[in-house]
N, C-alpha and C positions, 0 to 999 in steps of 0.2 A: 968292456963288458957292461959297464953299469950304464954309458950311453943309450947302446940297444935298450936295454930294459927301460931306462927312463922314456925315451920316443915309443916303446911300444906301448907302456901305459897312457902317454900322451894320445896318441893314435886309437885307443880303447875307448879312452876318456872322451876323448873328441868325437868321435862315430857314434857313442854312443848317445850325446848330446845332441846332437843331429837327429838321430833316430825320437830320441822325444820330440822333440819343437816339433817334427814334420807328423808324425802321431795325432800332436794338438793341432798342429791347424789344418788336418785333411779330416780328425772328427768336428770341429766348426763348420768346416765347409760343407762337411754333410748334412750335419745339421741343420743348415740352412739349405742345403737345394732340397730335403728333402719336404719343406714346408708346402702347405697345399697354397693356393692363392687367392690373392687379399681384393675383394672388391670393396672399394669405395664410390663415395659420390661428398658434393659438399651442402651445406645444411638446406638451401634452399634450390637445389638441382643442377645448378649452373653446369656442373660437367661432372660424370659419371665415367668409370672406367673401373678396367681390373689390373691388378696389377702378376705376373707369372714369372718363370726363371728369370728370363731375358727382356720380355717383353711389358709393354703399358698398353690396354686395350682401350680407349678412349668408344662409349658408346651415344647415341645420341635416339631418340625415342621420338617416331612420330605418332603424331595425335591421332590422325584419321584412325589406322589398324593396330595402333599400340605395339606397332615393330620398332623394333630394335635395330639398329644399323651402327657397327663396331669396324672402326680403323685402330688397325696391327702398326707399332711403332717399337722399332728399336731403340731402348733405353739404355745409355752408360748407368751403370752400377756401384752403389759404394753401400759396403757393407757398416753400421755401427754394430757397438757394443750388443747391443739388443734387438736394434732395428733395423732400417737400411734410407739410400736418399737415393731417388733413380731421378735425373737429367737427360730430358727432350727437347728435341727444336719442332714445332708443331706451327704451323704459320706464320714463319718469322718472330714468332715468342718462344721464350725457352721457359720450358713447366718445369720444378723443380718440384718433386714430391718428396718427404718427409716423413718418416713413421718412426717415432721414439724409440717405440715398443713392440714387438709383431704379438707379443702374449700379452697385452695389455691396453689394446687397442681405445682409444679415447679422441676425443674431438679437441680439449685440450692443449694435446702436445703434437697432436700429425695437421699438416697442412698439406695444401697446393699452393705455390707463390708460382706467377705468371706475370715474365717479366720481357715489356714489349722491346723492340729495337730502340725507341729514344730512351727506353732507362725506367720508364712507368712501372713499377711494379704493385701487384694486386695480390694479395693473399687470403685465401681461403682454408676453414677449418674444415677437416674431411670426418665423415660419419664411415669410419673401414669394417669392416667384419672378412672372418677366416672363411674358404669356403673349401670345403674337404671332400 
């Protein structure tokens, strides 16, 4: 008799530990997709984009009509603590974006590092703002 009882405490105990941790990390994760999206660009214009769910918008700005022409690229995603790191292969380099902070957005701590096939790596500070 006291088996039962100890397994179904166990069994209470355990479900119910479950039921939090999955609580916490499907309100994080809402948290996050619910956020509006982050455009950057880096201090002296080299390359501009927005950043969304899924996706890295890479824009580029011609002179003659001051249009705008934006390529759609699917990003792998890593969530931080506060911020996020999204990874592209974009012309045989791979961009690796960085944001510390998405509430605290600084030049700072967020980069672009672009990193060629021989290994060359170049890093850029990004000017980010929320866009809602």
């Amino acid at each position: 008799m006291k088996l039962i009882e100890r397994e179904q405490i166990h069994l209470f105990f355990g479900s119910l530990a479950l039921l939090a941790f999955l609580s916490v990390v499907n309100t994080a994760h809402a948290s996050i997709k619910s956020q509006a999206s982050v455009s950057c660009k880096t201090n002296f214009g080299e390359k501009a984009f927005t950043i969304e769910e899924g996706t890295v918008a890479f824009h580029q700005t011609e002179n003659k009509a001051q249009r705008s022409i934006s390529s759609v690229f699917e990003a792998r995603s890593q969530k931080t603590h506060k911020g996020l790191r999204r990874t592209l292969y974009l012309n045989g380099n791979k961009h690796l974006i960085h944001i510390e902070n998405v509430n605290n957005l600084n030049d700072h701590d967020d980069y672009l590092a672009v990193t060629s096939q021989k290994g060359h790596k170049m890093t850029y500070p990004l000017n980010c703002k929320l866009n809602k």
